[in-house]
C-alpha positions, 0 to 999 in steps of 0.5 A, spaced: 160 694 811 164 694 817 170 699 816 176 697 820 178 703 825 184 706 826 185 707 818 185 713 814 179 710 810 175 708 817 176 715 820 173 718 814 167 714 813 166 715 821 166 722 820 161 721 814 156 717 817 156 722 823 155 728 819 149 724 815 147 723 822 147 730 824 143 733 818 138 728 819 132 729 814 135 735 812 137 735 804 145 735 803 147 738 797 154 737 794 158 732 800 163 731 795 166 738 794 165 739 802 170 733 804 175 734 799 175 741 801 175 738 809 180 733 807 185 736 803 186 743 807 189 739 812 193 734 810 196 739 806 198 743 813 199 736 815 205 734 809 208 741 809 209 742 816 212 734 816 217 737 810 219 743 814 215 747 809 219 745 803 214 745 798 219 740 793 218 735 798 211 736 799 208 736 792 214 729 791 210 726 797 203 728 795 204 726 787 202 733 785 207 738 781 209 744 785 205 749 781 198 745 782 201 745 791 202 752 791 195 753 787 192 749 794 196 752 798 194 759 796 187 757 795 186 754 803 190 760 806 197 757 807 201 761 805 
């Protein structure tokens, strides 16, 4: 399946491919949690500093409660 460059989808499945490649015949355990964890630290940072650090406004443009963000915010080292 051809994915489109450009797009967030796109970018993410380049990245996968090119980090499988990387490892090469040496066994992956645990890929999901280690791209969510890559993924979601910074477009945490990224939402944040585009709000001006207003976690209301965060937590409205990512579709979390403003608890569940200060838990990811804590957790990643952001605050």
């Amino acid at each position: 399946m051809k994915i489109s460059s450009g797009t967030l989808s796109g970018t993410v499945h380049g990245a996968v491919e090119e980090y499988l490649e990387l490892v090469g015949d040496q066994p992956v355990t645990n890929l999901y949690d280690l791209v969510l964890a890559e993924v979601e630290a910074p477009l945490l940072e990224c939402v944040l500093q585009h709000t001006g650090n207003n976690q209301s406004q965060t937590a409205k443009i990512l579709g979390l409660n403003r608890g569940t963000l200060r838990k990811k915010l804590l957790r990643y080292r952001l605050m």
